[in-house]
C-alpha positions as a Python dict, from the first residue, in 0.01 Angstrom:
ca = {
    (1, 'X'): (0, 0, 0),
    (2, 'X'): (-337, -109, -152),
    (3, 'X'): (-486, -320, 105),
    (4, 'X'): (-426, -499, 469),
    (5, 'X'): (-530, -862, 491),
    (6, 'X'): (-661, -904, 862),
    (7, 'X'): (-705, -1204, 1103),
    (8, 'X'): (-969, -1133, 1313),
    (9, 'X'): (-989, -1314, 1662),
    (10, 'X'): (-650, -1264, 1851),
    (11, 'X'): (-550, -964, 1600),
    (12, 'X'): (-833, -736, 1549),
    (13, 'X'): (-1049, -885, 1843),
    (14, 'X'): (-903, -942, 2193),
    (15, 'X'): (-1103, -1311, 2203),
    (16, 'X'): (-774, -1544, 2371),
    (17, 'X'): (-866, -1412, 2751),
    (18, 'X'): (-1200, -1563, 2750),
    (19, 'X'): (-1117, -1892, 2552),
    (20, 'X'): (-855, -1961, 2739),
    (21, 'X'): (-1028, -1904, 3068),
    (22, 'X'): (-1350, -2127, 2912),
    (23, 'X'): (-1101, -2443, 2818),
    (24, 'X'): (-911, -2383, 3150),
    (25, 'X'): (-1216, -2403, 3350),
    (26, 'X'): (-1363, -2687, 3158),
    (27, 'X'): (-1051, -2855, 3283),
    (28, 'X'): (-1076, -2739, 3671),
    (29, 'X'): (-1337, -2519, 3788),
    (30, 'X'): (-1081, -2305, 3973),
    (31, 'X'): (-768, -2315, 3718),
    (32, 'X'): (-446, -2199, 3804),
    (33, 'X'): (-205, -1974, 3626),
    (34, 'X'): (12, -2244, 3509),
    (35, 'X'): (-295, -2437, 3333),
    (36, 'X'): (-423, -2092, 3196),
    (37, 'X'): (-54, -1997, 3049),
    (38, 'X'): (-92, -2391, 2927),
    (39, 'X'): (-345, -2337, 2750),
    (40, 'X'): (-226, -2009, 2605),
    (41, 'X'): (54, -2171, 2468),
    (42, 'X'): (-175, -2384, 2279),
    (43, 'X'): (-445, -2106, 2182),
    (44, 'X'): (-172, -1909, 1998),
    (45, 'X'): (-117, -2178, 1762),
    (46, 'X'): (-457, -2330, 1716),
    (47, 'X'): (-779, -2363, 1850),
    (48, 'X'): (-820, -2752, 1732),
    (49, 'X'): (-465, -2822, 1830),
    (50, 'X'): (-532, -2694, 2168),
    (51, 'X'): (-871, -2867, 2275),
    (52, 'X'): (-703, -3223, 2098),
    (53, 'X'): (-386, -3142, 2310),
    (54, 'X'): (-556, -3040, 2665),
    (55, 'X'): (-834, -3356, 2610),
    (56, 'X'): (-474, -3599, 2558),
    (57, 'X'): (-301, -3409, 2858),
    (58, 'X'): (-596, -3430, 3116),
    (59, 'X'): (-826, -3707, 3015),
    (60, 'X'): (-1124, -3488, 3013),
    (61, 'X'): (-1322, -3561, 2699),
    (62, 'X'): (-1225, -3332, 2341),
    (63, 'X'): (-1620, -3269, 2317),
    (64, 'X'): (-1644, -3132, 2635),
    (65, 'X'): (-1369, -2884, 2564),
    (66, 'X'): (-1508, -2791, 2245),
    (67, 'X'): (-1850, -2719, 2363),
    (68, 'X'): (-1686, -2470, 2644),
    (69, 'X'): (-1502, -2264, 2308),
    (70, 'X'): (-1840, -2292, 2149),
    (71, 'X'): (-2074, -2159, 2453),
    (72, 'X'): (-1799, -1867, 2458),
    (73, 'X'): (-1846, -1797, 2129),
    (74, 'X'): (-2220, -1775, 2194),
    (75, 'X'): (-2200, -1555, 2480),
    (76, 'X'): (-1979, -1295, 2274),
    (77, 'X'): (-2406, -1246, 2058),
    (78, 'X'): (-2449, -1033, 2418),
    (79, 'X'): (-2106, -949, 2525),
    (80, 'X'): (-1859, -906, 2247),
    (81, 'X'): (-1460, -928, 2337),
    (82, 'X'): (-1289, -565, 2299),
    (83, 'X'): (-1117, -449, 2057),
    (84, 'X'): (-737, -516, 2042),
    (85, 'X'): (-559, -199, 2161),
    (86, 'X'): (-468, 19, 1808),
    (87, 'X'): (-690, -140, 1574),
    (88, 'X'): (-944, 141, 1561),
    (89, 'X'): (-672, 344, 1526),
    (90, 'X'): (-522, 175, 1234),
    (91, 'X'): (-840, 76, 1055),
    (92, 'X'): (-951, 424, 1047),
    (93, 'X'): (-566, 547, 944),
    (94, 'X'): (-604, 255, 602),
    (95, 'X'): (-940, 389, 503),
    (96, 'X'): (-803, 726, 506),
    (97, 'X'): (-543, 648, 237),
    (98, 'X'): (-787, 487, 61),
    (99, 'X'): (-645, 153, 64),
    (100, 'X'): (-870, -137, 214),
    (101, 'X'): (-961, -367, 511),
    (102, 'X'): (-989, -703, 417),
    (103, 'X'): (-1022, -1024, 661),
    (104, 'X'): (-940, -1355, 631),
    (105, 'X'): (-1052, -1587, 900),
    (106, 'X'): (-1113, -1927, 1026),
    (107, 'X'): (-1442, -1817, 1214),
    (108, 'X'): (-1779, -1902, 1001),
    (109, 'X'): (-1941, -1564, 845),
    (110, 'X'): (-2230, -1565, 1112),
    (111, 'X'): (-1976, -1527, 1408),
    (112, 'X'): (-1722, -1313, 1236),
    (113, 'X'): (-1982, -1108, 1092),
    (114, 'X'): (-2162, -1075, 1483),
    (115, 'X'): (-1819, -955, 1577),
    (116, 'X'): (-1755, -695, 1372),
    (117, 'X'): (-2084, -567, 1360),
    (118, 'X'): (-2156, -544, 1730),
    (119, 'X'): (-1786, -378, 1769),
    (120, 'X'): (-1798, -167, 1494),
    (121, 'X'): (-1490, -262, 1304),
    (122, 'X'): (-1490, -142, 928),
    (123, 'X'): (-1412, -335, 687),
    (124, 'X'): (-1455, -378, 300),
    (125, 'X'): (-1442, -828, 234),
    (126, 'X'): (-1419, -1079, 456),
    (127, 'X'): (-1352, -1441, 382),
    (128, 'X'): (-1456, -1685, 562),
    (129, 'X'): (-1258, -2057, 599),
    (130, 'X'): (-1633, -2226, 669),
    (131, 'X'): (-1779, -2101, 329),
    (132, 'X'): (-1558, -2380, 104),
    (133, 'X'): (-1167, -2260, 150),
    (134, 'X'): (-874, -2387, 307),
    (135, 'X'): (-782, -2326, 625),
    (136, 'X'): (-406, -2111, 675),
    (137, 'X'): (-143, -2173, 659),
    (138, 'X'): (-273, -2261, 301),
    (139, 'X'): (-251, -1961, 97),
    (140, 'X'): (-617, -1972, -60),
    (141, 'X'): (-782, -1702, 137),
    (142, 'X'): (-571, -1444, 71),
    (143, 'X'): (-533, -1559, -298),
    (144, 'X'): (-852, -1498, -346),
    (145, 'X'): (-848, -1170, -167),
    (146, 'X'): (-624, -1042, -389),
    (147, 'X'): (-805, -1182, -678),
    (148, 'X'): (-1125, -1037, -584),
    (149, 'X'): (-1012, -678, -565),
    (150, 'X'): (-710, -703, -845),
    (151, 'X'): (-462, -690, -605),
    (152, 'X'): (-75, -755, -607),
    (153, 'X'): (40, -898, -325),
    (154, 'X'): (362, -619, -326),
    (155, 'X'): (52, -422, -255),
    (156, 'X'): (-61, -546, 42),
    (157, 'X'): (6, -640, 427),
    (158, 'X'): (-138, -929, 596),
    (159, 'X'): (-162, -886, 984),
    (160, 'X'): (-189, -1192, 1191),
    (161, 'X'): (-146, -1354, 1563),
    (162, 'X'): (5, -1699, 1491),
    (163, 'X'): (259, -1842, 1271),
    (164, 'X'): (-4, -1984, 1024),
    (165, 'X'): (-78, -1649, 934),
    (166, 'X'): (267, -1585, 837),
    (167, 'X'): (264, -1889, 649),
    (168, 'X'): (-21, -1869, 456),
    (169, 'X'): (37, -1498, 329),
    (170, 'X'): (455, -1573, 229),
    (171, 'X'): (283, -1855, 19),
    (172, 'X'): (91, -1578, -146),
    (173, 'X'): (391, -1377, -180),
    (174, 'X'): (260, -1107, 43),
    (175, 'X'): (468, -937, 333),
    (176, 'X'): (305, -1081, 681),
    (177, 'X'): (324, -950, 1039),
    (178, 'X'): (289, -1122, 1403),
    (179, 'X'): (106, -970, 1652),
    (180, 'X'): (295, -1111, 1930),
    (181, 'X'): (107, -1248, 2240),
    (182, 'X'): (397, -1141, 2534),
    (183, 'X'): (518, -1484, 2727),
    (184, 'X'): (382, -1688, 2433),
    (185, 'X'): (690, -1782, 2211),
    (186, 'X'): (599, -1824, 1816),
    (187, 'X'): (790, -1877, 1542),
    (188, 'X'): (806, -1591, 1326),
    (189, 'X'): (1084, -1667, 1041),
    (190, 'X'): (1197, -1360, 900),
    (191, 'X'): (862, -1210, 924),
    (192, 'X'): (851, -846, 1104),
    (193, 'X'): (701, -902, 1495),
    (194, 'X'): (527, -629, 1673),
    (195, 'X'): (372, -579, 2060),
    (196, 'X'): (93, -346, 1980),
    (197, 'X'): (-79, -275, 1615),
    (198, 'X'): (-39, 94, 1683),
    (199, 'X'): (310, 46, 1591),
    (200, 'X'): (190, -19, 1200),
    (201, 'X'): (47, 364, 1215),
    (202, 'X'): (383, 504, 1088),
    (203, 'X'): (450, 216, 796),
    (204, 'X'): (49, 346, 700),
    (205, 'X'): (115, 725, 734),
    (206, 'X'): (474, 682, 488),
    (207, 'X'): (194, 477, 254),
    (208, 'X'): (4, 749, 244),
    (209, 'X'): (284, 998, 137),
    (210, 'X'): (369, 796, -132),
    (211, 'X'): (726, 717, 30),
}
C-alpha cells in the first residue's frame, strides 16, 4: 500500500458531537436524546441533507440551522474537536512504511487546514471540495489524488464515515472503508466496516512486510 485517502471531519476528527448538539439546540434550547439521535441520523449522511431535512421537519428556518454548523465551525479556531480514537496511531504507523496521508474533504482549505494544524495531524495533500471539485460521492477528488502523486488506485485505501465516501472511491476503483458511527445504520455495499480505526493497524503493519 502506497497511500490512504482520508475524510477528515467524522473520520480523522471527532466533529459529529458538537454539530449535532449545535443543530439540535438551534431546534430546542434543551434537546432531547431522540432529536439529538435525529439529527445524527442525518449528520452521518450529510451535512446539507441534514439542516434541509431538520428546517422541513420543524419549521425553523434552513438559515438559522446553517449559521448554528457555521458558528461551530468557528469556535473549533479556539477549541478544536479531538482526535478520533486510533488515528494518531495509524497516521504515524503509514508514515512509517513510507506510504502517504492524503485527505479529501468537503470542508474549505482554511477550516480543514485550522484543523489539522491546531491538532497536529500529519499529512502529505489535502484536497479541498471548495477549491473547484466535485463534491463525493463523485470520484474527482480522489482521481486527482492519485494523479497528483502517480498513484494506482490497487495502491491505495480510502477511509471514510458515510456512504458517499464509499461511493466516490469504488468509482475510482480504489478499495474504501466505513468508519461506522454505532446506532447510526449506513449502507456500506460490500465495502469492509470497522468500529475503531485502530483496527486498520494490522492491514498497515502486513503492508509494511510486503505480505
Amino acid at each position: 500500500m502506497r497511500a490512504v485517502i482520508w475524510d477528515l471531519g467524522g473520520t480523522l476528527v471527532d466533529t459529529y458531537p458538537d454539530v449535532d448538539r449545535a443543530l439540535a439546540a438551534a431546534i430546542s434550547p434543551r434537546p432531547a436524546p431522540e432529536l439529538l439521535h435525529e439529527v445524527a441520523q442525518l449528520t452521518r449522511r450529510s451535512s446539507s441533507l441534514a439542516i434541509d431535512t431538520l428546517a422541513g421537519r420543524h419549521g425553523v428556518p434552513a438559515p438559522h440551522l446553517r449559521e448554528a454548523y457555521e458558528s461551530t465551525k468557528r469556535q473549533w479556531r479556539r477549541r478544536p474537536p479531538p482526535v478520533m480514537a486510533g488515528a494518531r496511531e495509524v497516521l504515524a504507523a503509514v508514515r512509517t512504511t513510507g506510504a502517504l496521508n492524503l485527505v479529501a474533504t468537503h470542508r474549505d482549505r482554511e477550516s480543514a487546514t485550522e484543523l489539522l494544524e491546531a491538532l497536529a495531524l500529519p499529512f502529505d495533500d489535502m484536497i479541498c471540495a471548495p477549491d473547484g471539485f466535485a463534491r463525493k460521492p463523485d470520484p474527482e477528488m480522489i482521481r486527482e489524488l492519485l494523479a497528483r502523486h502517480a498513484l494506482t488506485p490497487g495502491e491505495c485505501l480510502a477511509v471514510g464515515d458515510r456512504p458517499g465516501d464509499l461511493k466516490a472511491a469504488r468509482a475510482a476503483g480504489v478499495r474504501g472503508v466505513l468508519l461506522r458511527t454505532p446506532g447510526v445504520p449506513l449502507e456500506a455495499g460490500e465495502a469492509e466496516c470497522i468500529g475503531h480505526l485502530g483496527t486498520l493497524l494490522e492491514r498497515i503493519g502486513r503492508s509494511r512486510g510486503g505480505s
